[in-house]
Every structure is written in structure tokens, then in C-alpha cells.
N, C-alpha and C positions, 0 to 999 in steps of 0.2 A: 691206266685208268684215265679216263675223262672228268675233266670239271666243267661244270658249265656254272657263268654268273649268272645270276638274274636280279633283277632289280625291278621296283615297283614307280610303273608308272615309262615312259620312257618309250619308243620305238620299240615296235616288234618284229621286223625285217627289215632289211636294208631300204627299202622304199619308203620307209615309214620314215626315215631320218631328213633332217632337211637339206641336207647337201648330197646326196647320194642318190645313185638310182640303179637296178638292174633288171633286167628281163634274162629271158633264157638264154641268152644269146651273149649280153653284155654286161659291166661291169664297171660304173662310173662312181668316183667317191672324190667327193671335194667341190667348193664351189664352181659352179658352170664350168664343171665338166661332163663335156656329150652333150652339151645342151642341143645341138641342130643332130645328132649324130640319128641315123636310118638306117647305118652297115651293121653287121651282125661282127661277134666273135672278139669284140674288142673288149679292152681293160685297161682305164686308165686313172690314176691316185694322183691328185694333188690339185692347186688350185689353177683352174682352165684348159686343164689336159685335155688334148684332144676336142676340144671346145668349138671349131671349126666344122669338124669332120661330120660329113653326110651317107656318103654310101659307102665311104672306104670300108674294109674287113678285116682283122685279123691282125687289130693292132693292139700294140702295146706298151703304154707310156706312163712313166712313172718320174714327176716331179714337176715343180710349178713350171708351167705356160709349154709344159714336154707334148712334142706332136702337136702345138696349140692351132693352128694354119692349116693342117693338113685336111683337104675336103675327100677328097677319092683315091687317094695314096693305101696301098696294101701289105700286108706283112712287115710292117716297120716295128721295131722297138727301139726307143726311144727312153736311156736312164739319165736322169737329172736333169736340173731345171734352165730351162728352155732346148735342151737337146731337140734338135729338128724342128724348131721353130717355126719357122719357113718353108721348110722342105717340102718335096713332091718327089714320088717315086715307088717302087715297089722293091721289097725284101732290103731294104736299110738296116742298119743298126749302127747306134749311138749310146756310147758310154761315158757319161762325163758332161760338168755344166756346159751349155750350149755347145757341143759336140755335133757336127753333122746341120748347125744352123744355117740354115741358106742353103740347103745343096738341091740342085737338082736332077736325078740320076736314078739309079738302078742298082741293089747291090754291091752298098758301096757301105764299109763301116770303117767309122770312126770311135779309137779308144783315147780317151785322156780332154781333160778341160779345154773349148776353143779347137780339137781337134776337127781340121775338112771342115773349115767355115767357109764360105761363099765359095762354090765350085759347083761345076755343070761336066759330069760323066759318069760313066758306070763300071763297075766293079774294080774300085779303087781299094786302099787298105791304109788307113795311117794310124800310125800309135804312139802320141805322145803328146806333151802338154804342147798347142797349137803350131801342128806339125799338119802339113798339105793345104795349107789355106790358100784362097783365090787362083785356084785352078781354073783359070776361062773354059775350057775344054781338054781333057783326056780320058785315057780310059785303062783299067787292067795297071795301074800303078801301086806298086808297095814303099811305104814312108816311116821309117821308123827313128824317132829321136825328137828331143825337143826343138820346137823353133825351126823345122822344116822347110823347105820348098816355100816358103811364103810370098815368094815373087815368081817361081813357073808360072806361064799364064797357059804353057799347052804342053801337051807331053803323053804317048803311048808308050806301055810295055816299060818303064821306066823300074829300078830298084835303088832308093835311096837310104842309105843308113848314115848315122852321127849327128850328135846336137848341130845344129846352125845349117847344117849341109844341104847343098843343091839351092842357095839360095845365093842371087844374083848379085 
């Protein structure tokens, strides 16, 4: 069975609230979140998510300043606050406070707090508390453990595992 509250006086849809907004398409709640946003499909919770974003589609960002940069970047999700801050790219994922902040690339996810901060390539993988960071350029690399690769500046087809490892 369903309950439904209701309360007198108050918002009657999500549009009605003052921090929130949606159309058929989209899905913004929190302050100046989506405020410039014109792409369809997207969803983003907390305060300035996605707040950048114009034509991008099909994103989805959840926690403060998450996806906040991103203007025409696609298929990204984006969990915790500032996760993909900066980023630019298509089919991202980020799990973890600023996780994937600064990257710029293509199918590249980052799990764990600070995971794949400042790096430029595509279809990377790292998992761990700020593991693959400032990667100048590579691509197709797997990282797993904490405190990663923090000084590779380049690197393809790479597999990295154990705390501290691969770091100069």
C-alpha cells in the first residue's frame, strides 16, 4: 500500500519549490542546479550540480558542485560532492568525493575519494582512495589500491595493483 503526505499550503510539484526544477526530460533539485542546463535526460541533486551544463545529455550527478563545470559532456554520472568537477568527456563515472575531478577523457571511471584527479585519457579504471592521479596522458589503464600511480605522467595498457604502487 501507498501513503501519500500532504500538507496544506506548500508546493504542488516539483517546480513549484524554490530550489528545484523539472521538465519532461530533466530533473534538477537544489540550489542552481541546471540553472543554464538546455540538454535533455539529465538528473542532478544537491547544491550546483550540473549548474554549468547546456546541451550536455544524459547526465547524472548527485552531490554538491557534482558535474558542476561540465557544459556539453554526455552520459557522465557523477556520485559525491564535487565528483567531476571540471571534467569534460562522454560515458564517465565517478564514485567518491571529488573522484574523476579534472579529467579529461572518455570512459574513464573512478571509484573511491580523490580517485583519477587531474588526468587527460580514455578508458582508464582506478579504485581507490586517490589512486591514478595526474596522469598527463594515457589510456586503457587499470589501478587498483590506495595512493596510486600519483606521479605516472604517461602510460598505455598499464595494470597496477597494491597501496603506494607504481609511484615514482
Amino acid at each position: 500500500t501507498e501513503t501519500y503526505l500532504t500538507a496544506g499550503g506548500g508546493a504542488t510539484d516539483i517546480n513549484g519549490l524554490s530550489d528545484a526544477k523539472a521538465s519532461i526530460y530533466n530533473v534538477f533539485l537544489g540550489k542552481d542546479s541546471g540553472v543554464l542546463n538546455i540538454g535533455y535526460r539529465n538528473v542532478a541533486l544537491g547544491y550546483s550540480t550540473l549548474s554549468s551544463n547546456t546541451t550536455g545529455s544524459g547526465n547524472t550527478a548527485v552531490g554538491t558542485f557534482a558535474l558542476g563545470s561540465n557544459t556539453t559532456g554526455n552520459l557522465n554520472t557523477a556520485n559525491g560532492a564535487y565528483a567531476m568537477w571540471t571534467s569534460t568527456g562522454i560515458a564517465n563515472s565517478a564514485f567518491g568525493e571529488s573522484a574523476l575531478r579534472d579529467v579529461h577523457g572518455n570512459m574513464n571511471t573512478g571509484v573511491g575519494a580523490d580517485a583519477m584527479e587531474n588526468i587527460v585519457g580514455d578508458e582508464n579504471i582506478s579504485i581507490g582512495f586517490a589512486s591514478g592521479n595526474n596522469i598527463t596522458s594515457g589510456n586503457d589503464n587499470i589501478i587498483l589500491g590506495v595512493h596510486n600511480v600519483n606521479s605516472l605522467t604517461s602510460g598505455d595498457n598499464n595494470i597496477i595493483l597494491g597501496s603506494h604502487s607504481g609511484n615514482n
